[in-house]
N, C-alpha and C positions, 0 to 999 in steps of 0.2 A: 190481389197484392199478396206476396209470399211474407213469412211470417219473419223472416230476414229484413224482408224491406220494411215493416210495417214495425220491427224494434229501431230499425235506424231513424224513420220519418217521429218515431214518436219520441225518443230522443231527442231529438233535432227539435220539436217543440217545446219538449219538458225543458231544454234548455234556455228554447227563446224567452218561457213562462217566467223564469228564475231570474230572469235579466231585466225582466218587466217590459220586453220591447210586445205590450200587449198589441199592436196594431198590424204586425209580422206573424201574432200567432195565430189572431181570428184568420187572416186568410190562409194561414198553413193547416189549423184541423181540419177542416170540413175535408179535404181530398183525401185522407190520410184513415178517415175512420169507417173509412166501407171494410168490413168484414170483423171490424174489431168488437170486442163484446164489453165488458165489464173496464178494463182498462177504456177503451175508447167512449164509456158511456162517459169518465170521471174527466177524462179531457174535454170533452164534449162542456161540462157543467163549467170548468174551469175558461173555456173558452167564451161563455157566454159571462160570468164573472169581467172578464177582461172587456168584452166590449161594453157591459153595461159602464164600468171605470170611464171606457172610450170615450162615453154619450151614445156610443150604435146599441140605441136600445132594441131598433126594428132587429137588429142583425142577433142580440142578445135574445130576444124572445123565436129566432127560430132557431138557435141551437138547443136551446132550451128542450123545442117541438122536437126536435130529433134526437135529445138524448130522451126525449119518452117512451117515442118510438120506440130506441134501443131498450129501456128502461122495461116494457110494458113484454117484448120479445122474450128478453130473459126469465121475466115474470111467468112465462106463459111454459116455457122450455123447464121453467125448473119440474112444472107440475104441483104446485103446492107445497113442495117441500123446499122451505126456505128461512133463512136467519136473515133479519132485518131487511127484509124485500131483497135476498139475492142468493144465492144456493152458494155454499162452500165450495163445493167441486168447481165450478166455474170461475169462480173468482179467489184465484191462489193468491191474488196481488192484495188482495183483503181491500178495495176499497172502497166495500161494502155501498157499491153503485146501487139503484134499484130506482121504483117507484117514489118512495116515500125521499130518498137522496135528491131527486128533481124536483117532487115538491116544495122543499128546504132552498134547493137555491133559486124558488122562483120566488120566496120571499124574500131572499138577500138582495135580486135583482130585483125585483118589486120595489125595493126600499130604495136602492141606489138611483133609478127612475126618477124617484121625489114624489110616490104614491106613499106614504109611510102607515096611513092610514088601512088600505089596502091590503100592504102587506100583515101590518100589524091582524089585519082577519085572517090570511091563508095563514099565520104563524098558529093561530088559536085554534086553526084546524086541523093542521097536517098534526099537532103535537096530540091529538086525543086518536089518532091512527095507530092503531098495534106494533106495526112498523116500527116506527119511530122508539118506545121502550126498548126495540130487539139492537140499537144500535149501541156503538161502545160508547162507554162513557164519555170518550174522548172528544168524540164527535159531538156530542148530545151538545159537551162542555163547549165547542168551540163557536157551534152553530147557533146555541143560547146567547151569546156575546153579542151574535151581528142582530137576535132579535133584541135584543136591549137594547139598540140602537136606534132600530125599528120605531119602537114605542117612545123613545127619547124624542127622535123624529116628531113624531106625531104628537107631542105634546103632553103624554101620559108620564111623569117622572117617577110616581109610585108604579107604574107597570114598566119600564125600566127598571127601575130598583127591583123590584120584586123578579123579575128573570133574571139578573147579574146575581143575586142574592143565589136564585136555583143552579145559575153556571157553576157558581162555588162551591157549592154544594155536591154536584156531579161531580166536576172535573175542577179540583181547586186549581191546579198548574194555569190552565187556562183564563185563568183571570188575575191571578196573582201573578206570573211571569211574563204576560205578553204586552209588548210595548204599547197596544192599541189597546187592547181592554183595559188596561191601568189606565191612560189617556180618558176611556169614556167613565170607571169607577169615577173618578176624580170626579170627574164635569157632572156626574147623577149626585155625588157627596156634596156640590156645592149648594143644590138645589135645595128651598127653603118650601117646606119642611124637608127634612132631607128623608126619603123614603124606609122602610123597617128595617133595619136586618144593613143598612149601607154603610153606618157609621161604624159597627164592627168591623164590616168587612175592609172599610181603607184602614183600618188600624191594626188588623191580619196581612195587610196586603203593603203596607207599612207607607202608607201616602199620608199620614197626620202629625205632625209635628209638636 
């Protein structure tokens, strides 16, 4: 595929992604990212997001498989020299695809499954990974949120609170400005005892009345 055709097909997805017609985008990646690298690893994650949303959890866990693939390739090419499991030179589009970016979202998908448990383990591991420190904050911030949900999930409301509490911490934006993290702050601030660090935060994040 020419690198013409391969911004137009990815377009064409990015757009369907934005629209949420998630069930047009699982079958439009997969043809689309043979030869892609870093870009095509994050559609890749993105597309397996969407079918986990779907219920195609089987179909979510093998894109997952192949952006490792892609993931593990890059890994290999960069040679060692890499910023948060992925080499600058390759990835001008910053979105800092890699190893430890697939492990992240196989806890997101893990959780969305209704494994919450599960996930809640792959979260407690991939975060003590090197990787994972080398990422921006922003990400660290965002991808904190869905494991807080994780642990919500699972029954833990002090290990909820306790990772919304770190999201804020990282990346305040991401927990105070977004429509869904405010939504789950709230639902962890109801809970009795209500966890360390939660009741500042809704009343930083202005949800107390």
């Amino acid at each position: 595929m020419s690198t013409v055709d391969l911004r137009r097909q990815v377009g064409h997805a990015w757009l369907t992604y934005q629209h949420a017609r998630y069930p047009q985008l699982v079958q439009v990646l997969p043809g689309l990212l043979e030869g892609a690298s870093a870009v095509g690893g994050t559609l890749l994650l993105q597309a397996a997001f969407a079918a986990a949303t779907c219920g195609e959890v089987r179909q979510a866990g093998r894109l997952l498989d192949r952006a490792a693939e892609l993931a593990d390739g890059i890994h290999e090419r960069a040679g060692g020299d890499q910023v948060g499991e992925r080499t600058v030179g390759e990835d001008a589009q910053r979105t800092w695809f890699g190893p430890v970016a697939v492990e992240l979202a196989r806890v997101v998908v893990t959780a969305e499954r209704g494994d919450a448990a599960e996930a809640v383990c792959r979260h407690e591991a991939v975060i003590r990974q090197e990787g994972w420190r080398r990422l921006p904050a922003e990400y660290r911030g965002a991808y904190l949120v869905d494991a807080a949900r994780a642990y919500l999930l699972a029954g833990d409301l002090p290990g909820a609170g306790r990772t919304l509490v770190v999201a804020d911490t990282v990346a305040p934006a991401e927990v105070r400005s977004r429509s869904s993290a405010r939504t789950l702050l709230a639902e962890i601030g109801r809970g009795r005892p209500a966890p360390a660090g939660v009741a500042r935060l809704t009343t930083l994040a202005g949800l107390t009345r």
